[in-house]
PyMOL commands that place a pseudoatom at each C-alpha (Angstrom):
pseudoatom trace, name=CA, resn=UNK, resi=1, chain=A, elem=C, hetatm=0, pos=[12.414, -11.510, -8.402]
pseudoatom trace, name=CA, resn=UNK, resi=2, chain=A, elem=C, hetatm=0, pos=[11.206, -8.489, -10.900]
pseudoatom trace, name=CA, resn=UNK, resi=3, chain=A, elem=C, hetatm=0, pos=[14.596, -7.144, -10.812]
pseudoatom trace, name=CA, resn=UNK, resi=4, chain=A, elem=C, hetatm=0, pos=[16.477, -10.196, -11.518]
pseudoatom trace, name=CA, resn=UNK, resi=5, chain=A, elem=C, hetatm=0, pos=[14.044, -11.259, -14.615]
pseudoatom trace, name=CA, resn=UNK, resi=6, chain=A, elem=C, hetatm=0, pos=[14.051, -7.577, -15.894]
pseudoatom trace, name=CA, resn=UNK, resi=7, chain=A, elem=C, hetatm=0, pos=[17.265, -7.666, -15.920]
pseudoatom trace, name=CA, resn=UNK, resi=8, chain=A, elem=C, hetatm=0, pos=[17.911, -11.025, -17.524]
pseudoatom trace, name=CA, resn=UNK, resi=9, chain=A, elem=C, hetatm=0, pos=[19.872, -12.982, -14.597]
pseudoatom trace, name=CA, resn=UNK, resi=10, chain=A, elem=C, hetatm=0, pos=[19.442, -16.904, -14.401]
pseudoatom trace, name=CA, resn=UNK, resi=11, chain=A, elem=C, hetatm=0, pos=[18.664, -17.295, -10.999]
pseudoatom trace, name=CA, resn=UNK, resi=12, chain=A, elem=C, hetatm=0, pos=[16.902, -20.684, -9.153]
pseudoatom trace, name=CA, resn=UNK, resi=13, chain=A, elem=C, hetatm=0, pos=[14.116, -19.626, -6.286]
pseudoatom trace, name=CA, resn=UNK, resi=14, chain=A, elem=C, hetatm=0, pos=[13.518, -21.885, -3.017]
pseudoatom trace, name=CA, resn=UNK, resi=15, chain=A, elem=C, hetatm=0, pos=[9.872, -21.188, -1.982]
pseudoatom trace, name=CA, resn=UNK, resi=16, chain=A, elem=C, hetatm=0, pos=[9.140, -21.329, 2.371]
pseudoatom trace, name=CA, resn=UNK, resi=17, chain=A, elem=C, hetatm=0, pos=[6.647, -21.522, 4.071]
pseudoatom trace, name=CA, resn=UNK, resi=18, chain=A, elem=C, hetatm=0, pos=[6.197, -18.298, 6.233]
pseudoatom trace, name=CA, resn=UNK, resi=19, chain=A, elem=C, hetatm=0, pos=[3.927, -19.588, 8.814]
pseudoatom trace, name=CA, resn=UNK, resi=20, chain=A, elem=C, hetatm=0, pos=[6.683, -22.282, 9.872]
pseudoatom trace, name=CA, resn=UNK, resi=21, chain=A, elem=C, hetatm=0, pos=[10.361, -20.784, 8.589]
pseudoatom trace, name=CA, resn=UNK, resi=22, chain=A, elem=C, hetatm=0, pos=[12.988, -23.682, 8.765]
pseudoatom trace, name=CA, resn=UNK, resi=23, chain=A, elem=C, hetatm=0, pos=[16.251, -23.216, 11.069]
pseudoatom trace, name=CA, resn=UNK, resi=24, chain=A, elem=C, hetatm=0, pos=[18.485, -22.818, 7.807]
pseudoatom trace, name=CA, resn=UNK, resi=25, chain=A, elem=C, hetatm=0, pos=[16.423, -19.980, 6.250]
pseudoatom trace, name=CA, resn=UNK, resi=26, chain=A, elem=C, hetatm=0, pos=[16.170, -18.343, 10.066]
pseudoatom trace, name=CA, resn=UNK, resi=27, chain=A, elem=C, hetatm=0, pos=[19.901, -18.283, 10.131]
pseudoatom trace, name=CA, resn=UNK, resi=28, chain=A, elem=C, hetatm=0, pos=[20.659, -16.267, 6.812]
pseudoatom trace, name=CA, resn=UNK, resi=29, chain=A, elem=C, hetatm=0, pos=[17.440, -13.693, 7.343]
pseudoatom trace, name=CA, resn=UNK, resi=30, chain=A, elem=C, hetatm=0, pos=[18.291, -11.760, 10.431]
pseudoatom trace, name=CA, resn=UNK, resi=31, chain=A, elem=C, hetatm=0, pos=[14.517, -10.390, 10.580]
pseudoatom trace, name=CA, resn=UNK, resi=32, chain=A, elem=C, hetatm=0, pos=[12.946, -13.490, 9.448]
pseudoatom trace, name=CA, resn=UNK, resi=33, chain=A, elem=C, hetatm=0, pos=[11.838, -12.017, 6.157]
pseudoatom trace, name=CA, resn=UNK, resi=34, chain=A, elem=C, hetatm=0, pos=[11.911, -13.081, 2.545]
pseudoatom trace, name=CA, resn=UNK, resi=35, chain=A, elem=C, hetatm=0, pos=[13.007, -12.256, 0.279]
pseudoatom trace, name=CA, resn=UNK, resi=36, chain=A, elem=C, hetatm=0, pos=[17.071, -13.215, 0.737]
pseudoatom trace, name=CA, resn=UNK, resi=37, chain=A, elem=C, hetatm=0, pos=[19.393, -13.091, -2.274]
pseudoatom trace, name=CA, resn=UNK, resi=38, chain=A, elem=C, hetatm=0, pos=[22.287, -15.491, -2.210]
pseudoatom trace, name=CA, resn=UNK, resi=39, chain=A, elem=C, hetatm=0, pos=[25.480, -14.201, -3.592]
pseudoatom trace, name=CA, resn=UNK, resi=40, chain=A, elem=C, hetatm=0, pos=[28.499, -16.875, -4.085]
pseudoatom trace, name=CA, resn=UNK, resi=41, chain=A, elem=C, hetatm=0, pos=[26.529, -18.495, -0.275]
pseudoatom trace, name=CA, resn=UNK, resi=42, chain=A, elem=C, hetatm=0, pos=[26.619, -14.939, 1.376]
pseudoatom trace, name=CA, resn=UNK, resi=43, chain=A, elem=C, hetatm=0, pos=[22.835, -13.621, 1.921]
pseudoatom trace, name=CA, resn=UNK, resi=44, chain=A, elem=C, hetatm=0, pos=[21.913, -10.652, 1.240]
pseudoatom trace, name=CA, resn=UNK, resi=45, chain=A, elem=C, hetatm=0, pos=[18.542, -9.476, 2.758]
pseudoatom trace, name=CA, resn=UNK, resi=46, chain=A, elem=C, hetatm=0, pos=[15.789, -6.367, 2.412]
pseudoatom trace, name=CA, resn=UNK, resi=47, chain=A, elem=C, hetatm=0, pos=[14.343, -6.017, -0.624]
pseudoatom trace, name=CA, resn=UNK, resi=48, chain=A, elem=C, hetatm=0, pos=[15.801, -2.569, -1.566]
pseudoatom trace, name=CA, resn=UNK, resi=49, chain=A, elem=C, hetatm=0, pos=[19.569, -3.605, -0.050]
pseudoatom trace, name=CA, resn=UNK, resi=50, chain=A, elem=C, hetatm=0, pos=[18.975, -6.168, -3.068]
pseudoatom trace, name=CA, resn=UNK, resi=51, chain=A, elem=C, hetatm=0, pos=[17.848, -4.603, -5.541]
pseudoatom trace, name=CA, resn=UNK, resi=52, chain=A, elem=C, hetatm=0, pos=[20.531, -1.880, -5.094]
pseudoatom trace, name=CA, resn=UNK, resi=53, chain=A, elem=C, hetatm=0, pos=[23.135, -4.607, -5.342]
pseudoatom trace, name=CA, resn=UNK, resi=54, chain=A, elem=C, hetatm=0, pos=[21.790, -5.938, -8.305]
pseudoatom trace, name=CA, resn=UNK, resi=55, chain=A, elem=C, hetatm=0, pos=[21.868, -2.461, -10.159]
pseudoatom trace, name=CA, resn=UNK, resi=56, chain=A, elem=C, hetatm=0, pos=[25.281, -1.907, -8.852]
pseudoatom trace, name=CA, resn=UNK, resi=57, chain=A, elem=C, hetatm=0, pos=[26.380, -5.167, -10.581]
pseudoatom trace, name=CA, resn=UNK, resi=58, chain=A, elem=C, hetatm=0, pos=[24.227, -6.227, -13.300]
pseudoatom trace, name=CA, resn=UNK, resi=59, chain=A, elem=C, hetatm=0, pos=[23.440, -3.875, -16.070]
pseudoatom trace, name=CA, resn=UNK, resi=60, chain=A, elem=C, hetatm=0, pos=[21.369, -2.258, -18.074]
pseudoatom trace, name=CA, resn=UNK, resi=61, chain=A, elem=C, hetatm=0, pos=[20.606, 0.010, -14.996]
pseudoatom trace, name=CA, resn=UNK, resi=62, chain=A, elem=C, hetatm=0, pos=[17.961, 0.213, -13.694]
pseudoatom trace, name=CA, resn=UNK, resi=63, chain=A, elem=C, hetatm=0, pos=[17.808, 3.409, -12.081]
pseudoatom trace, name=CA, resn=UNK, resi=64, chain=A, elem=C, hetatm=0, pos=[18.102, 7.258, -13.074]
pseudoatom trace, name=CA, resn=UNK, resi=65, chain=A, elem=C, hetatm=0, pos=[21.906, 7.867, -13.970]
pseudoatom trace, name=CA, resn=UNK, resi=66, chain=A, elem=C, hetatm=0, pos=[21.222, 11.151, -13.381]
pseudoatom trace, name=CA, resn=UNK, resi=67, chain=A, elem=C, hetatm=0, pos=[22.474, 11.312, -9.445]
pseudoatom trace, name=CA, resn=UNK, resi=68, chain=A, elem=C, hetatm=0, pos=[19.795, 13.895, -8.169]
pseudoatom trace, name=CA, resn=UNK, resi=69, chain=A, elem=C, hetatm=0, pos=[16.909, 11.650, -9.859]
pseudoatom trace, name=CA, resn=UNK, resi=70, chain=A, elem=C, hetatm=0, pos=[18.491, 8.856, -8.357]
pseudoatom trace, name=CA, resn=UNK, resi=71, chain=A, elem=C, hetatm=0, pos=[18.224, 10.099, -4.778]
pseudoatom trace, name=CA, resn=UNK, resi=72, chain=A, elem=C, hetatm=0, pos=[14.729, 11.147, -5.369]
pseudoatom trace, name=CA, resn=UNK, resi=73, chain=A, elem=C, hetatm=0, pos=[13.792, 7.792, -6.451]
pseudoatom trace, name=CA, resn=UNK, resi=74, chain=A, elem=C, hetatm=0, pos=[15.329, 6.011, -3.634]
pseudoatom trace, name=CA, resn=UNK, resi=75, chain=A, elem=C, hetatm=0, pos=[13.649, 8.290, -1.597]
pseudoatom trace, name=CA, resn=UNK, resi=76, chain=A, elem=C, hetatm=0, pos=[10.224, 6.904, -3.004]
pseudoatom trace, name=CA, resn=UNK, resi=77, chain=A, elem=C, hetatm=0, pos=[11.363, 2.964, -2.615]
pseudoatom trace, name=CA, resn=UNK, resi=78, chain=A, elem=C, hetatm=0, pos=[11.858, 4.395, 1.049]
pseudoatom trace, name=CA, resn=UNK, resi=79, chain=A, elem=C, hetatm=0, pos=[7.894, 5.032, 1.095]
pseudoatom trace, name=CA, resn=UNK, resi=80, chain=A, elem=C, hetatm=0, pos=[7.150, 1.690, 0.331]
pseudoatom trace, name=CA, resn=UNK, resi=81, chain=A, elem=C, hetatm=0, pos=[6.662, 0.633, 4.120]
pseudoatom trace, name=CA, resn=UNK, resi=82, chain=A, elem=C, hetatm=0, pos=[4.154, 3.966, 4.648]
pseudoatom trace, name=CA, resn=UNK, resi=83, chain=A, elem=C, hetatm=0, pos=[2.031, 3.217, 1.289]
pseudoatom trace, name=CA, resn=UNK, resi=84, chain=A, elem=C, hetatm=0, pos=[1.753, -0.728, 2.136]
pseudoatom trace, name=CA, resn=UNK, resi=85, chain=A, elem=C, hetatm=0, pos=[0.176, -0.069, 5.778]
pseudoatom trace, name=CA, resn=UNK, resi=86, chain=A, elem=C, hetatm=0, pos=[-1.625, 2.832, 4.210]
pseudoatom trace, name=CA, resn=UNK, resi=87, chain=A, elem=C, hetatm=0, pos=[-3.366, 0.854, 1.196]
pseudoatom trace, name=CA, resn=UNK, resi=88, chain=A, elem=C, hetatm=0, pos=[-3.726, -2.588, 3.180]
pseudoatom trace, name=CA, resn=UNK, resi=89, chain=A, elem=C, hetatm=0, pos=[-7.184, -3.436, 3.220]
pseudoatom trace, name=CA, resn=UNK, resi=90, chain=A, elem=C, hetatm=0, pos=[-6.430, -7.227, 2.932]
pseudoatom trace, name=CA, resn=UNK, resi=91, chain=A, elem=C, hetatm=0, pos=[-4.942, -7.878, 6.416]
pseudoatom trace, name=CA, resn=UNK, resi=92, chain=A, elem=C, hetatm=0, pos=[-8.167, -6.421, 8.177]
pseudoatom trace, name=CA, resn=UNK, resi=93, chain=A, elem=C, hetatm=0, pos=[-10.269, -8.296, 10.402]
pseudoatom trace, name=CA, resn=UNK, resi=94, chain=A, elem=C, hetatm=0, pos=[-13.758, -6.490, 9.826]
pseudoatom trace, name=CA, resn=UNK, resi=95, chain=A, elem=C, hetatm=0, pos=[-15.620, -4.821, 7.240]
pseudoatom trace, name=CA, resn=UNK, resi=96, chain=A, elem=C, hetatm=0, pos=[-15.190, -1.659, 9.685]
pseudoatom trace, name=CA, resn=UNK, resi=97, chain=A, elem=C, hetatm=0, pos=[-11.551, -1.822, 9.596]
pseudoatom trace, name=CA, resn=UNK, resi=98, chain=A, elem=C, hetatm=0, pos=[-12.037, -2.213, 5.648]
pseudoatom trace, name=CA, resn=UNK, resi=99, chain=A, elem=C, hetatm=0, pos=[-13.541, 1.284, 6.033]
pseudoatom trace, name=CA, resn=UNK, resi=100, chain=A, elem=C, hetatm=0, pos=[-11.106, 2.950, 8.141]
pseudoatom trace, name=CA, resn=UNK, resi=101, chain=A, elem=C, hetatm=0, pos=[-8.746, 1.972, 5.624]
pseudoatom trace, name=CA, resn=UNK, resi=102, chain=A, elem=C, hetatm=0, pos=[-10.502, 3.262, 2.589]
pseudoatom trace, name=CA, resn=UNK, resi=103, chain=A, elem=C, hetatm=0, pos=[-10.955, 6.088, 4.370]
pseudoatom trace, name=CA, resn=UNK, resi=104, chain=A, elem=C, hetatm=0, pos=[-6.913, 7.079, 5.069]
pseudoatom trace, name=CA, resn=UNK, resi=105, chain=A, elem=C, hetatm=0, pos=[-5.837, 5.857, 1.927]
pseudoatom trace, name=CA, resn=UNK, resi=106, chain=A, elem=C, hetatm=0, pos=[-5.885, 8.967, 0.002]
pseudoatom trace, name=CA, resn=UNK, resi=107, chain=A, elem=C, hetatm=0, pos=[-3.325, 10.762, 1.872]
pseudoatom trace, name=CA, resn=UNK, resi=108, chain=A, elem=C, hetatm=0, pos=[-0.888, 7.830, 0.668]
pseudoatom trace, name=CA, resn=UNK, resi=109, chain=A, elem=C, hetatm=0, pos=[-2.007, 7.548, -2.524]
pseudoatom trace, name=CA, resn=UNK, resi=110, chain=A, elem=C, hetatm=0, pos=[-2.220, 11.273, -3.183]
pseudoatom trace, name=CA, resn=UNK, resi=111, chain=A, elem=C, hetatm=0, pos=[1.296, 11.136, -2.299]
pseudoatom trace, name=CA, resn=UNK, resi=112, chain=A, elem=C, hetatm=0, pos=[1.941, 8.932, -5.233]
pseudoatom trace, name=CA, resn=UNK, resi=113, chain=A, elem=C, hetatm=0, pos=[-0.104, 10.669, -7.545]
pseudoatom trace, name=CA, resn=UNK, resi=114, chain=A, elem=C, hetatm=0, pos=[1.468, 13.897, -7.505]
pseudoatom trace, name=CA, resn=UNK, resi=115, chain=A, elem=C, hetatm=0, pos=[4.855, 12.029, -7.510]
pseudoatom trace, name=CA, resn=UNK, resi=116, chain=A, elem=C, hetatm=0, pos=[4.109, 10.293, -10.593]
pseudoatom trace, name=CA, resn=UNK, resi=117, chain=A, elem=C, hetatm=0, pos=[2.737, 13.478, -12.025]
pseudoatom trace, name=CA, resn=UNK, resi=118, chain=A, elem=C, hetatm=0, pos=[5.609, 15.578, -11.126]
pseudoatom trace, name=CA, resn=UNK, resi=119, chain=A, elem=C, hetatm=0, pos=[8.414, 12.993, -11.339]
pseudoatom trace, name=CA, resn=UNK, resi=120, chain=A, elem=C, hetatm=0, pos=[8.184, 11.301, -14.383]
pseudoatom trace, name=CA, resn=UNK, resi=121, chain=A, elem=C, hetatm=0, pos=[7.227, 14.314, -17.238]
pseudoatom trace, name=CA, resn=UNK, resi=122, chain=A, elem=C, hetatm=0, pos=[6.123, 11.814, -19.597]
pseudoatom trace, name=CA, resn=UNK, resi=123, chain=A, elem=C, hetatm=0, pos=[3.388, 8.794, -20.887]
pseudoatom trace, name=CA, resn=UNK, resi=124, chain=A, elem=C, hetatm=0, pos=[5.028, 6.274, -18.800]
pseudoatom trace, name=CA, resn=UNK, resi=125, chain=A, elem=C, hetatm=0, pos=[3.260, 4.053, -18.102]
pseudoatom trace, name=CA, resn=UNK, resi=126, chain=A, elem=C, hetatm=0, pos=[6.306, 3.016, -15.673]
pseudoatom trace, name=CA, resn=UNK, resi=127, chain=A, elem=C, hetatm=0, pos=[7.100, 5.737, -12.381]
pseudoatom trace, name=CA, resn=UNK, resi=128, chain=A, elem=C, hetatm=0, pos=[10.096, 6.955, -14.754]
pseudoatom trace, name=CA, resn=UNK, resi=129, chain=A, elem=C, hetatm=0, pos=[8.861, 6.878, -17.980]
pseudoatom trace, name=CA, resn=UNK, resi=130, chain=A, elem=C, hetatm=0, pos=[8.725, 3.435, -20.177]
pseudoatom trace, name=CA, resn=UNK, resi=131, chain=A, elem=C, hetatm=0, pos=[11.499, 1.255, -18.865]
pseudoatom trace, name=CA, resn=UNK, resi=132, chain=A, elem=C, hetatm=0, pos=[10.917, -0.524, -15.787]
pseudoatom trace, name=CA, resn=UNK, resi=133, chain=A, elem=C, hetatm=0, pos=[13.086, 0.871, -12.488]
pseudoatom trace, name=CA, resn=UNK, resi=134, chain=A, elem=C, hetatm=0, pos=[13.490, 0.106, -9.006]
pseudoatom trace, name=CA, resn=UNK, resi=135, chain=A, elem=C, hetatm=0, pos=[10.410, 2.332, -7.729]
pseudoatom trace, name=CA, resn=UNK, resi=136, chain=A, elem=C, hetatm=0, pos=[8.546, -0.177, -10.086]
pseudoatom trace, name=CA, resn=UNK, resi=137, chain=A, elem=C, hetatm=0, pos=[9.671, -2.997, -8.389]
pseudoatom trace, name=CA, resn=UNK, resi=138, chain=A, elem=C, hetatm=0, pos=[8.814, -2.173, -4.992]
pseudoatom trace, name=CA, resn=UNK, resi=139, chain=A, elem=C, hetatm=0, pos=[5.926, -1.058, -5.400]
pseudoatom trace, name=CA, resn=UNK, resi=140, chain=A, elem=C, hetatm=0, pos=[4.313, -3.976, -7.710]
pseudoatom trace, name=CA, resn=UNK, resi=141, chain=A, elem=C, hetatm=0, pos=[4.118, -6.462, -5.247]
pseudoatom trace, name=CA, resn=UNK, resi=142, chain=A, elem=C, hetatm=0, pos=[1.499, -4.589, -3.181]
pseudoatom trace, name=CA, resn=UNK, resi=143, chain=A, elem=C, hetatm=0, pos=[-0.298, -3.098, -6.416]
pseudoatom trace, name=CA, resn=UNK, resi=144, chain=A, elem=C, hetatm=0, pos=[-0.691, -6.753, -7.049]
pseudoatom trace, name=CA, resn=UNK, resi=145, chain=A, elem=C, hetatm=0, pos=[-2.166, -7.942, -4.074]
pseudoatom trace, name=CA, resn=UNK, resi=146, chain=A, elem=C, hetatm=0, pos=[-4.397, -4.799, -3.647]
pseudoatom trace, name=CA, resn=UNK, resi=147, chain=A, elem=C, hetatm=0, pos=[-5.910, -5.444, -7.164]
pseudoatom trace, name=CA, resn=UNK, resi=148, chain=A, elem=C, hetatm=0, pos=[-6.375, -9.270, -5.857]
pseudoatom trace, name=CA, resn=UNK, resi=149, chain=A, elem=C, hetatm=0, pos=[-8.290, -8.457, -3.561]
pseudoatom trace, name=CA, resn=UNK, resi=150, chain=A, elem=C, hetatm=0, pos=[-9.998, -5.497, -4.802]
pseudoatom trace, name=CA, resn=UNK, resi=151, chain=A, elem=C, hetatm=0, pos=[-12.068, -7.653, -7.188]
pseudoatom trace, name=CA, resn=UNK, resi=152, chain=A, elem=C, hetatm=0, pos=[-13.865, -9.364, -4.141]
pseudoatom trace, name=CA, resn=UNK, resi=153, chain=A, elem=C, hetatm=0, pos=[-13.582, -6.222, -1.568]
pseudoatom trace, name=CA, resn=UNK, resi=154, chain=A, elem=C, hetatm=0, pos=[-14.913, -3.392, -4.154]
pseudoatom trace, name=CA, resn=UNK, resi=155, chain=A, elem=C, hetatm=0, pos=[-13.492, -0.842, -2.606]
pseudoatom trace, name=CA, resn=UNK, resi=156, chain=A, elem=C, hetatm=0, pos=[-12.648, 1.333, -5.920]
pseudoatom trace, name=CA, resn=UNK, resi=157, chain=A, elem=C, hetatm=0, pos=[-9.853, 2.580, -3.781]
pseudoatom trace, name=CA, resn=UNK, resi=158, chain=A, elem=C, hetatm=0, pos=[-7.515, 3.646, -6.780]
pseudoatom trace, name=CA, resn=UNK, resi=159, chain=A, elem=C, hetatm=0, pos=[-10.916, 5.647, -8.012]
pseudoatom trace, name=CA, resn=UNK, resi=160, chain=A, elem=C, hetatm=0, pos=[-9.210, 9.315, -7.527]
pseudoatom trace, name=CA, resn=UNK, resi=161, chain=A, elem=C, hetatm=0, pos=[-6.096, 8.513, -8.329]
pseudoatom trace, name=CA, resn=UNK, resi=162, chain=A, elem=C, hetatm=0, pos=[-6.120, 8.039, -12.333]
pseudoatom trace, name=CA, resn=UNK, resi=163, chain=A, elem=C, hetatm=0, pos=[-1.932, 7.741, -12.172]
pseudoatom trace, name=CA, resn=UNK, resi=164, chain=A, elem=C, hetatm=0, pos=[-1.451, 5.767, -10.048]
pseudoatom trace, name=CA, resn=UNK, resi=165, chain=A, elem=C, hetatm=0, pos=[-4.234, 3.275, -11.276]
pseudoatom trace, name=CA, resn=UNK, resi=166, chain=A, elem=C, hetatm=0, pos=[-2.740, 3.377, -14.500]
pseudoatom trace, name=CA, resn=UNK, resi=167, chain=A, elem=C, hetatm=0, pos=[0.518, 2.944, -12.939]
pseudoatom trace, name=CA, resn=UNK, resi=168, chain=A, elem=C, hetatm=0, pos=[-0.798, -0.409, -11.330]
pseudoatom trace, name=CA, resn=UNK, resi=169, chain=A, elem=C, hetatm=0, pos=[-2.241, -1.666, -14.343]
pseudoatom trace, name=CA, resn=UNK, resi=170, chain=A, elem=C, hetatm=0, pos=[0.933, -1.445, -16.301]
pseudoatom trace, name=CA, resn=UNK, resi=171, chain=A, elem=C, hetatm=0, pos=[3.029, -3.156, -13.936]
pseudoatom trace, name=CA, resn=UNK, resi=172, chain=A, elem=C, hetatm=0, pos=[0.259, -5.817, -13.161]
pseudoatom trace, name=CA, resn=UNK, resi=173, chain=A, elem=C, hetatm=0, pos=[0.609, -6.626, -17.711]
pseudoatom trace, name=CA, resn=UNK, resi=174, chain=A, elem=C, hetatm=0, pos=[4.092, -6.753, -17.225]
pseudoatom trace, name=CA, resn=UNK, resi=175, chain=A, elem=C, hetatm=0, pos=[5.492, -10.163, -17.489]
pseudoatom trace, name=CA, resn=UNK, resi=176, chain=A, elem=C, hetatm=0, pos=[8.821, -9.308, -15.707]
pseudoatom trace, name=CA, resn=UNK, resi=177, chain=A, elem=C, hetatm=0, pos=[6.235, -8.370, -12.369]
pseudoatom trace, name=CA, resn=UNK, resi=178, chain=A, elem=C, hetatm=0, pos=[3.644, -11.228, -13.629]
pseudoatom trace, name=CA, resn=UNK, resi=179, chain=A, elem=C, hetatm=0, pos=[6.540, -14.262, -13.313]
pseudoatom trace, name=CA, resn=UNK, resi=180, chain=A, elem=C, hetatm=0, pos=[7.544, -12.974, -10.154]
pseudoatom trace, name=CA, resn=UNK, resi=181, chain=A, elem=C, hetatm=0, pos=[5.344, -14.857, -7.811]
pseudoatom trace, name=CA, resn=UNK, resi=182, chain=A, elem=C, hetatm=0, pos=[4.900, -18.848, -7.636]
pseudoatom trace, name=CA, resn=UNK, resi=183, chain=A, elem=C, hetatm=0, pos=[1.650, -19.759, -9.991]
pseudoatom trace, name=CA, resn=UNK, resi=184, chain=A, elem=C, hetatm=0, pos=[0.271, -21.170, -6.664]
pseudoatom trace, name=CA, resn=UNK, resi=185, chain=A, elem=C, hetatm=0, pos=[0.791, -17.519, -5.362]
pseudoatom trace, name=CA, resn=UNK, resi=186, chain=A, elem=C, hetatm=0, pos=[-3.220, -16.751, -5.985]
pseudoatom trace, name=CA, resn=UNK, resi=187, chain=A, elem=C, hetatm=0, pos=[-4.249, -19.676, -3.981]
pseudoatom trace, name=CA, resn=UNK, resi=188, chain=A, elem=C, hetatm=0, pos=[-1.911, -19.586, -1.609]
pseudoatom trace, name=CA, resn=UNK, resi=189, chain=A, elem=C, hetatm=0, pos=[-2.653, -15.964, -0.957]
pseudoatom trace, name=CA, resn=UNK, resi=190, chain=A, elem=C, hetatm=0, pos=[-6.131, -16.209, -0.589]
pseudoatom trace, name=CA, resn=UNK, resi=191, chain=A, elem=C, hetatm=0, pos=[-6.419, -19.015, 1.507]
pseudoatom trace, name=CA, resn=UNK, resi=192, chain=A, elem=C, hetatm=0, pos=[-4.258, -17.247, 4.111]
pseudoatom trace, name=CA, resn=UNK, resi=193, chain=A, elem=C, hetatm=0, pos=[-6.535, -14.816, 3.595]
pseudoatom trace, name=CA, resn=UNK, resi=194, chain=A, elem=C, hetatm=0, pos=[-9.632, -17.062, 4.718]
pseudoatom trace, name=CA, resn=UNK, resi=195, chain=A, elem=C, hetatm=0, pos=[-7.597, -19.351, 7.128]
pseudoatom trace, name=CA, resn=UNK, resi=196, chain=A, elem=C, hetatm=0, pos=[-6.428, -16.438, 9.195]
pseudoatom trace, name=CA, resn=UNK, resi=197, chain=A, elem=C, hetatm=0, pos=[-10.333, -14.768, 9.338]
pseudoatom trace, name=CA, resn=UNK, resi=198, chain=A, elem=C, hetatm=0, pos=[-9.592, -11.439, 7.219]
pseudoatom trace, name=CA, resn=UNK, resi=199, chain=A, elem=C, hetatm=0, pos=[-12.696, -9.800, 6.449]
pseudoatom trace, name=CA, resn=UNK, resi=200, chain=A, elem=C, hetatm=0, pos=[-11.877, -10.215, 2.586]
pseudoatom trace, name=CA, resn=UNK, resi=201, chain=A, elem=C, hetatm=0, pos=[-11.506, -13.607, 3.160]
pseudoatom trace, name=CA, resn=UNK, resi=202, chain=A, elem=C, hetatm=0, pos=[-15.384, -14.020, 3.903]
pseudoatom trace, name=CA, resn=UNK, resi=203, chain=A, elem=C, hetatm=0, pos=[-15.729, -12.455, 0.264]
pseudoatom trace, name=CA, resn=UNK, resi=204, chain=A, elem=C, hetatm=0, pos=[-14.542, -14.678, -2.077]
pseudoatom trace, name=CA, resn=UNK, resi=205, chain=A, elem=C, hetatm=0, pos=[-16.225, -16.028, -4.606]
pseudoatom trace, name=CA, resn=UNK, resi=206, chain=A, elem=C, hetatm=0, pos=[-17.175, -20.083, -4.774]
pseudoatom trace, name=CA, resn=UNK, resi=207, chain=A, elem=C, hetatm=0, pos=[-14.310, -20.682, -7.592]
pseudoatom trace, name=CA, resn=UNK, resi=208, chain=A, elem=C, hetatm=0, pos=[-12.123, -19.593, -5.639]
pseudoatom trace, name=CA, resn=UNK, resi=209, chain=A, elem=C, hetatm=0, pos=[-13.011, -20.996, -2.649]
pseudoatom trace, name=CA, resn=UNK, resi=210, chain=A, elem=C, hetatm=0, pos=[-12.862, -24.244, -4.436]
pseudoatom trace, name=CA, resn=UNK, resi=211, chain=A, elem=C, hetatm=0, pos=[-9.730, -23.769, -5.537]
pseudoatom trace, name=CA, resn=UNK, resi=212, chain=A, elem=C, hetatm=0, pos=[-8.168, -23.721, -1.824]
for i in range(1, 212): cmd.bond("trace and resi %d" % i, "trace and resi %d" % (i + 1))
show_as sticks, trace
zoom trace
């Protein structure tokens, strides 16, 4: 979804529910995940197959044309599936486990620090400089629910790491990342949250418990 609005494709989105997938979306997902692109009614599934596609085929690119920056950067979108388990303090089921989390973060999010620092050699405030790119797009999705649930949790987790909080902030302004969840996504989000007894589910405020 960031990739195709940063990149200006008209696309239409069918929303499922996760907790009970229907046959039809079973059938084109092999591991039962979202999201799946449709492409002239083949699917195409993973996020980064995707996204690769859709810089193959849709211009402006997306990612370095230099080819050596381009391997490095794919190498970080490879990350992704380390720094999500590493940073996950939402899908915890006690204020221990919150703790244990907090605690390991740092060697993921050092990780990312010194990447940004080292990778980019300039302002940003985007992993490559000030266009969006495909490291920006798989990371935002997590940066976004970490910073949902940080505002309940207060764990300050992003406290050492100055680049990559600034990192999260930018993508979390920008529209393209913004418009890329359902504007039920908050409520829908926490709720699973509560519903499934997460520890940061016990935190949330009366607003937006209401709101469920």
């Amino acid at each position: 979804m960031i990739l195709l609005r940063a990149k200006d494709v008209e696309f239409e989105v069918t929303y499922i529910d996760l907790s009970d997938k229907p046959d039809w979306f079973l059938k084109i997902s092999p591991h039962g995940k979202v999201p799946v692109l449709s492409v002239n009614d083949d699917p195409l599934f993973e996020s980064n197959a995707i996204a690769e596609y859709l810089d193959d085929v849709v211009e402006p690119r997306k990612h370095p044309e230099d080819p050596f920056k381009r391997a490095r950067n794919r190498a970080w979108t490879d990350f992704v599936p380390d720094f999500s388990k590493g940073i996950n303090i939402y899908y915890t089921k006690t204020q221990d486990e919150v703790a244990e989390k907090v605690a390991a973060a740092p060697k993921f999010l050092q990780k990312l620090e010194d990447a940004i620092a080292k990778e980019r050699g300039n302002d940003g405030p985007y992993f490559n400089g000030p266009e969006l790119c495909l490291v920006d797009a798989a990371y935002a999705p997590f940066l976004q629910r970490l910073a949902m649930v940080e505002q309940f949790a207060k764990t300050d987790i992003l406290r050492d790491f100055p680049l990559v909080q600034a990192w999260s902030d930018a993508l979390l302004a920008n529209d393209d990342v913004i418009g890329s969840v359902a504007p039920s996504f908050p409520d829908v989000f926490y709720a699973n949250l509560k519903n499934r007894g997460y520890y940061v589910g016990t935190l949330l405020s009366d607003d937006i418990a209401a709101a469920e």
